[in-house]
C-alpha positions as CSV (number, residue, x, y, z in Angstrom):
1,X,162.6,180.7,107.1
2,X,159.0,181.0,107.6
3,X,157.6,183.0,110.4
4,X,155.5,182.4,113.2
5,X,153.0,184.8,111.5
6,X,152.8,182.7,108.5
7,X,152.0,179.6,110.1
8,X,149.4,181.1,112.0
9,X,145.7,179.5,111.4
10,X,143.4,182.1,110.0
11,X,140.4,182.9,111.5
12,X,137.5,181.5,110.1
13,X,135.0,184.4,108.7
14,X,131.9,184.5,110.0
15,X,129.0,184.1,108.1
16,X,127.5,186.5,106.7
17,X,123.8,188.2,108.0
18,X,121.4,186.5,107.2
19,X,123.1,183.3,106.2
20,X,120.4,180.0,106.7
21,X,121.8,178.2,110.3
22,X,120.3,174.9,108.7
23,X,121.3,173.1,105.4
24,X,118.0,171.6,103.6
25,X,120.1,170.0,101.0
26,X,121.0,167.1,103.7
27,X,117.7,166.6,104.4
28,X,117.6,163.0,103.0
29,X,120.6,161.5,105.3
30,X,119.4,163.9,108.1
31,X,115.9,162.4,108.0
32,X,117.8,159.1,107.9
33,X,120.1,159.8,110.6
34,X,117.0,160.7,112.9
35,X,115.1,157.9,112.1
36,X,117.7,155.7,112.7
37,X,117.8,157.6,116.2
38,X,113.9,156.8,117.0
39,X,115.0,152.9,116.3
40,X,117.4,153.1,118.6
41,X,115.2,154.5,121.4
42,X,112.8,152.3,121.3
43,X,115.3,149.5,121.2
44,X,116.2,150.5,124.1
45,X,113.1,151.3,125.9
46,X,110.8,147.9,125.7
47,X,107.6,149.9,126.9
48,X,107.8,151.5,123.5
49,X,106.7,148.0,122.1
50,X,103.6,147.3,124.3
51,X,101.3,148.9,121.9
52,X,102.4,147.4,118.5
53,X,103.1,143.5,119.9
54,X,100.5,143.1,122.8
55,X,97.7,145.5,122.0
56,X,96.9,143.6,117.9
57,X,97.2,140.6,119.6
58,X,95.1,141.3,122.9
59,X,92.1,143.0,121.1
60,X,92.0,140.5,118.3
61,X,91.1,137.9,120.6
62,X,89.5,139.8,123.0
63,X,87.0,141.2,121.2
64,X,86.4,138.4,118.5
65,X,85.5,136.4,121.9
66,X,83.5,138.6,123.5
67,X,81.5,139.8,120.7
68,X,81.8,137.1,118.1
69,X,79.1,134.7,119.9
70,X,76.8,138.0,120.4
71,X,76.7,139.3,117.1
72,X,77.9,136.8,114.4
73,X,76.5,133.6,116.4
74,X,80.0,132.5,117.0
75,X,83.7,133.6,117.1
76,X,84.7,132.4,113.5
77,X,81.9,133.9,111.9
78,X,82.7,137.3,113.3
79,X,86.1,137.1,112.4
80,X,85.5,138.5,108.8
81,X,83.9,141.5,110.7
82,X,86.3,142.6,113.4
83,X,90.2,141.7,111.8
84,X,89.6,144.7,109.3
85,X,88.3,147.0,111.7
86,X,91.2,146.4,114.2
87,X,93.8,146.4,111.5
88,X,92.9,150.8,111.2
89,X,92.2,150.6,114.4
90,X,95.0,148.9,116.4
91,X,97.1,151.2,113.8
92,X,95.5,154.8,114.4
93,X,96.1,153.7,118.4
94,X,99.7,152.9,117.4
95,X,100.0,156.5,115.6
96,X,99.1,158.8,118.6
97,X,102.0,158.1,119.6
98,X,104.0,160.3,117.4
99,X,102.9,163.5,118.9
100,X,103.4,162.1,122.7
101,X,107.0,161.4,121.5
102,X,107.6,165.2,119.6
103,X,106.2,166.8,123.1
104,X,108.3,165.1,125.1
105,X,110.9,165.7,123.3
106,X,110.5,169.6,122.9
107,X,109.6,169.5,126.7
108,X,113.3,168.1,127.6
109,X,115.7,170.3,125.0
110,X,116.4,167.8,122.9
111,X,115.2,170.2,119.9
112,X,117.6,173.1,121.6
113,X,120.9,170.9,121.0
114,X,119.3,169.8,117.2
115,X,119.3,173.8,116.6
116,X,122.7,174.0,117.3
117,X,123.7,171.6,114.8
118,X,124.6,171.8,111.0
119,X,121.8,169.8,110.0
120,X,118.3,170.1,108.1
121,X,115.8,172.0,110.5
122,X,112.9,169.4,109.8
123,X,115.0,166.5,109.9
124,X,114.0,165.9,113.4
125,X,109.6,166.0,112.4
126,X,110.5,163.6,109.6
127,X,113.2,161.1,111.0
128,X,110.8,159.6,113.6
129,X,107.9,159.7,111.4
130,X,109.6,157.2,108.7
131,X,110.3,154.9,111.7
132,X,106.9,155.1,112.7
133,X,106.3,153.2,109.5
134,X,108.0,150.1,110.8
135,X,105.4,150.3,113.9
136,X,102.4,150.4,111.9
137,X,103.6,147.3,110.1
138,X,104.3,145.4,112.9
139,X,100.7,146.3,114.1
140,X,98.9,145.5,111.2
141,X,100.3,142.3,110.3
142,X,100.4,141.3,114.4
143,X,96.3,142.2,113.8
144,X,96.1,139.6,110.5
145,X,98.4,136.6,111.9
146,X,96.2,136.9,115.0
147,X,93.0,136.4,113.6
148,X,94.3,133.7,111.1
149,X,95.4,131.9,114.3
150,X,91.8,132.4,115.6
151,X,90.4,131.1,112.5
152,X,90.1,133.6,110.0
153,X,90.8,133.2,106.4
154,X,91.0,135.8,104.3
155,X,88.8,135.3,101.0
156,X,91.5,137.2,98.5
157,X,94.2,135.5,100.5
158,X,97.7,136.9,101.5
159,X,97.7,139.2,98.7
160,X,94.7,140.5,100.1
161,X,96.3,140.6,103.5
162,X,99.1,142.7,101.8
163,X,96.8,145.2,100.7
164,X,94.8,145.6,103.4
165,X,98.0,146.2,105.8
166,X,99.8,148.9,103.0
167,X,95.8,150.7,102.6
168,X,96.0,150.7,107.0
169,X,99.6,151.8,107.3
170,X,99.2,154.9,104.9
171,X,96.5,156.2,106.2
172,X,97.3,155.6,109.9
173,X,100.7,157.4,109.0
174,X,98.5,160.3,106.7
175,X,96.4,160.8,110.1
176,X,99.5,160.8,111.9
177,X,100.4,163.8,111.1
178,X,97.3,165.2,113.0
179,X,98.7,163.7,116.0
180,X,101.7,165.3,115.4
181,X,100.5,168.8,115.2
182,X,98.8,168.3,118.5
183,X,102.1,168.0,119.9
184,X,103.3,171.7,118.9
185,X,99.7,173.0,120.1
186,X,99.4,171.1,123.6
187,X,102.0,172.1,126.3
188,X,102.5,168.7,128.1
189,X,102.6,165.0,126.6
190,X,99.8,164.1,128.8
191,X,97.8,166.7,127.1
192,X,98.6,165.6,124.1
193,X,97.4,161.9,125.1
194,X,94.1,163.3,126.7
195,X,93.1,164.9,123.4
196,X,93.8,162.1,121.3
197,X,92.0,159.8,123.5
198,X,88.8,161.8,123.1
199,X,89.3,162.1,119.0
200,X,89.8,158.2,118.3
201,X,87.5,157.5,120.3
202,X,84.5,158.3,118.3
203,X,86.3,157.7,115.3
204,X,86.7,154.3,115.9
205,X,84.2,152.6,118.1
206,X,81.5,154.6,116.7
207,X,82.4,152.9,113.1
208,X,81.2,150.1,111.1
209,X,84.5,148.7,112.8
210,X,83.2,146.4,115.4
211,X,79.3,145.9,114.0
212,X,77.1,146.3,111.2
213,X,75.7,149.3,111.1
214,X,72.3,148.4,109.4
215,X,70.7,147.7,113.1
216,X,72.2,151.3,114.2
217,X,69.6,153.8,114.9
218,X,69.4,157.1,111.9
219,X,71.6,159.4,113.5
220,X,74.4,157.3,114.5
221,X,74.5,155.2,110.9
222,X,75.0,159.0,109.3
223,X,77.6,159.3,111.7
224,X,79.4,156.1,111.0
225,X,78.4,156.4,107.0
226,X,80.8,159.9,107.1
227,X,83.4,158.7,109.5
228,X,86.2,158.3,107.7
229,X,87.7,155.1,109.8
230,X,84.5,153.4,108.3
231,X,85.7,154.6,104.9
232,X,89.2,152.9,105.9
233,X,87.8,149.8,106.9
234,X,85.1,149.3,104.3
235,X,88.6,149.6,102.1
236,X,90.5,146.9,104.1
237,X,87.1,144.3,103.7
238,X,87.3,144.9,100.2
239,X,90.8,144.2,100.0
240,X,91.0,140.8,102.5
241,X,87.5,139.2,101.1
242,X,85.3,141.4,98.3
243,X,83.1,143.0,100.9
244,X,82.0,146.4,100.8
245,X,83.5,148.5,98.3
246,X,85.8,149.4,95.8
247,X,85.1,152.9,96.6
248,X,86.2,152.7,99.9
249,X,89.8,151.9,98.8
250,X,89.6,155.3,96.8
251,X,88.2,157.5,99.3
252,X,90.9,156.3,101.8
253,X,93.3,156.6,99.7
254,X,92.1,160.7,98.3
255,X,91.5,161.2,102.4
256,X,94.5,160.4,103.4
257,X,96.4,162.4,101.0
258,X,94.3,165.9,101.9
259,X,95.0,164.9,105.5
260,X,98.7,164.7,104.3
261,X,98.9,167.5,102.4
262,X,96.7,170.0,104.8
263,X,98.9,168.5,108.6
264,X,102.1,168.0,107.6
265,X,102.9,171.5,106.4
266,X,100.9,173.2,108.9
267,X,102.8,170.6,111.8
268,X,106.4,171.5,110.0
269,X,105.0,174.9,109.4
270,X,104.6,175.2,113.5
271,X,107.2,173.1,114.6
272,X,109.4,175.8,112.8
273,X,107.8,178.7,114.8
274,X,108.5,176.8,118.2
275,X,112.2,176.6,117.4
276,X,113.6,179.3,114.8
């Protein structure tokens, strides 16, 4: 007969010191899982769509209509000039976001309960990010469909249109990344959106975005010549009609990878420090 002493559970060991709390070999599925999380929320919350359904649409024909007579002679005409620039630029809006979302929430403990948990510790940075992908597209091609319905016809067609979303979406997620190390830096979301406000800004209204920059005076065309949303969108002309540039494509491209490769370890890098 066995006795009670034999049946008895044994206590589980403890780990030893110095034992890693988080397992980096489910980092894939992790990522996945959190991702699939950031889906969820903003299923749920329909404000979290405003930017990526209304705003392509509202500034497409907002500004081809208000400028388009102005500075092309009419709206159609302008059209070549202003769909490019709002692809990058309805996109970078769309990607301040990210670090609004990570501030809030390390400002309500949501990190506190992911620390607890058997689970990869930058799982959490990375999950919304590949969501964030899906937002950009939506933008992006929201931005094209918009000014095709004004008029617009893009010279190298919808292959052209392809490229010139996959060019905006990589580098809006590449810059991103910048956003998302302002939200470890700042101590409230609505710091985080105050900065980024005053950084796209610039970047994008004083670029060859919105109008040629030949009639600019000298010190703003320098600006706009080194500002590398013009870089972006010189690359997205090139791509929808022949305009501009190869090299464009390429320096967006090489820019957005030194942006990738400089934020996101510096963002993980913090993000770590905030909650080890």
């Amino acid at each position: 007969m066995t006795s009670p002493a034999a049946t008895a559970p044994s206590p589980i060991a403890a780990p030893p010191p110095g034992a890693p709390r988080f397992s980096e070999a489910r980092l894939v599925p992790d990522t996945l899982a959190m991702a699939w999380r950031s889906l969820i929320i903003m299923v749920r919350n329909p404000g979290e769509f405003y930017d990526i359904l209304i705003q392509p649409i509202m500034f497409t024909v907002l500004f081809g209509e208000l400028f388009g007579g102005a500075i092309a002679g009419d709206v159609k005409a302008y059209l070549p000039t202003i769909v490019p620039g709002l692809i990058i630029m309805n996109a970078l809006t769309t990607s301040q976001s990210a670090g609004v979302d990570l501030r809030e929430d390390m400002d309500k403990g949501v990190f506190d309960r992911f620390r607890t948990m058997p689970m990869s510790r930058i799982a959490p940075v990375l999950g919304p990010m590949v969501s964030d992908v899906l937002r950009y597209l939506i933008c992006t091609c929201l931005t094209v469909l918009t000014g095709w319905a004004l008029g617009y016809r893009p010279v190298n067609g919808w292959s052209g249109a392809a490229g010139a979303v996959a060019l905006a979406t990589g580098c809006a997620w590449a810059i991103a990344w910048t956003f998302l190390l302002l939200g470890t830096v700042f101590s409230s979301a609505q710091a985080v959106t105050s900065f980024t406000v005053i950084v796209l800004f610039p970047l994008t209204f004083l670029s060859n975005a919105m109008v040629p920059t030949s009639t600019l005076p000298g010190w703003l065309k320098a600006f706009t010549r080194n500002n590398p949303v013009s870089h972006i969108v010189g690359g997205c002309r090139y791509l929808l009609d022949g305009t501009g540039s190869a090299a464009d494509v390429r320096s967006a491209i090489i820019g957005s990878f030194l942006v990738l490769a400089v934020m996101a370890p510096w963002t993980i890098a913090r993000y770590q420090r905030r909650n080890a």
